[in-house]
N, C-alpha and C positions, 0 to 999 in steps of 0.2 A: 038759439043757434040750432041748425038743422044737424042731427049726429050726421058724425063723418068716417068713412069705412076707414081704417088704417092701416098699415103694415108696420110693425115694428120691428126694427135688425137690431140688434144686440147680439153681446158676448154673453152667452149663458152663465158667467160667474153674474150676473145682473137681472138673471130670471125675476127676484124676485123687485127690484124695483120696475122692470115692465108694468108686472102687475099687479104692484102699488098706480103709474101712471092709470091705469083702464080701471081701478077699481074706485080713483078718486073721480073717473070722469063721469062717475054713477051717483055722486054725490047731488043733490037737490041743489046746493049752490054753487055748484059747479058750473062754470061760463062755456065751458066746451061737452059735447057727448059722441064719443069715440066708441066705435065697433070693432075689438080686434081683430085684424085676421091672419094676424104671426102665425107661423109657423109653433108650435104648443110642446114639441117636445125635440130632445135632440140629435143633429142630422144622421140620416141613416140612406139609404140608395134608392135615389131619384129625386132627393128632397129640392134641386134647384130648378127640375121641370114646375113641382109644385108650388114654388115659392115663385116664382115667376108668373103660374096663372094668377094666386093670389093679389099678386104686386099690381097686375093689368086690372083688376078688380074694384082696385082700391081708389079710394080723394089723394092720398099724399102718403107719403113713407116716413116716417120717423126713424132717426140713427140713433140710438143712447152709445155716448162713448162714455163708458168706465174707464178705468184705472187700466186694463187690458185688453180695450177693442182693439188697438192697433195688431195686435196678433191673434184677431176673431178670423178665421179663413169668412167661417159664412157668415159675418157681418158685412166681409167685405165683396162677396158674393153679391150677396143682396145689393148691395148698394150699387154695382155694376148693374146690373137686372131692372133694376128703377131708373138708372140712368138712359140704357138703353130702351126704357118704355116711355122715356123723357115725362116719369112721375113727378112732381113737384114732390120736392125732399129737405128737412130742415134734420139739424142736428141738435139736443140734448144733455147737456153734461147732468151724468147718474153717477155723479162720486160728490161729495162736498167737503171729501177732506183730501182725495188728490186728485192729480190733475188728469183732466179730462182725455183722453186719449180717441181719437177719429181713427176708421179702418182702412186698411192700404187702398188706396184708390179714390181717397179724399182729393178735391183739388186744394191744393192749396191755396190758405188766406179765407177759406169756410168759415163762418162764422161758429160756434160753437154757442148754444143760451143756455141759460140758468132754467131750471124747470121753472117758473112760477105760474100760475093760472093765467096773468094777463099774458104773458108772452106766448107761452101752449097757442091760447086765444087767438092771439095774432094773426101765429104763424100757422095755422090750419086754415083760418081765413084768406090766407096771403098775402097778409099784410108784414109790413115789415116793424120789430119791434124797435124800441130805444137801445141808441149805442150800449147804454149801461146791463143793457139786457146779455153782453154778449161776455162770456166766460174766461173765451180766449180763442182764436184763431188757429185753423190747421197749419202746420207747420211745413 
């Protein structure tokens, strides 16, 4: 698979499984090779002009919702910003012991997927993965 630029929006309490995702995508058996181009540290004045060029740059956007995206402002920023670059965008549940939370401006009935390689895989290809792949739906 030809690596793929990405944008990652999360809620910075999940900085660090971000990059767990980018560091396993560096992995030799790894099915996917992902180029970050998140935004790297946290928001300060002008960061959604920037995050906006980034986002037009990118293959696809990635959402991790945690336990507290839904009260991420600029998770849900971002997510608006890909929407209106009409980026293909997939969502990530980064919690596995609660429940997943999508940031304001989710449509609902969004699918929400389980990290695993084949579904990442998938869904950077744009394909669509197995029902079972899916976490739980925005609400």
């Amino acid at each position: 698979m030809a690596r793929k630029r990405v944008y990652v929006a999360f809620d910075f309490d999940d900085v660090e499984v971000k990059n767990e995702l980018i560091r396993q995508s560096k992995l030799p058996e790894c099915p996917f090779d992902l180029e970050d181009c998140s935004i790297q540290k946290p928001i300060d004045k002008g960061w959604a002009a920037e995050a906006e060029r980034r986002i037009k740059g990118c293959d696809c956007v990635i959402v991790l919702c945690g336990k507290q995206t839904h009260q991420a402002g600029g998770a849900s920023t971002e997510l608006q910003l890909a929407t209106r670059a009409q980026k293909r965008r997939f969502f990530l549940a980064a919690t596995r012991h609660d429940i997943p939370t999508p940031p304001d401006h989710t449509p609902k009935g969004t699918p929400i997927y389980t990290w695993r390689w084949a579904t990442v895989s998938t869904l950077i290809e744009g394909g669509t993965p197995p029902p079972n792949a899916v976490v739980r739906y925005a609400p």
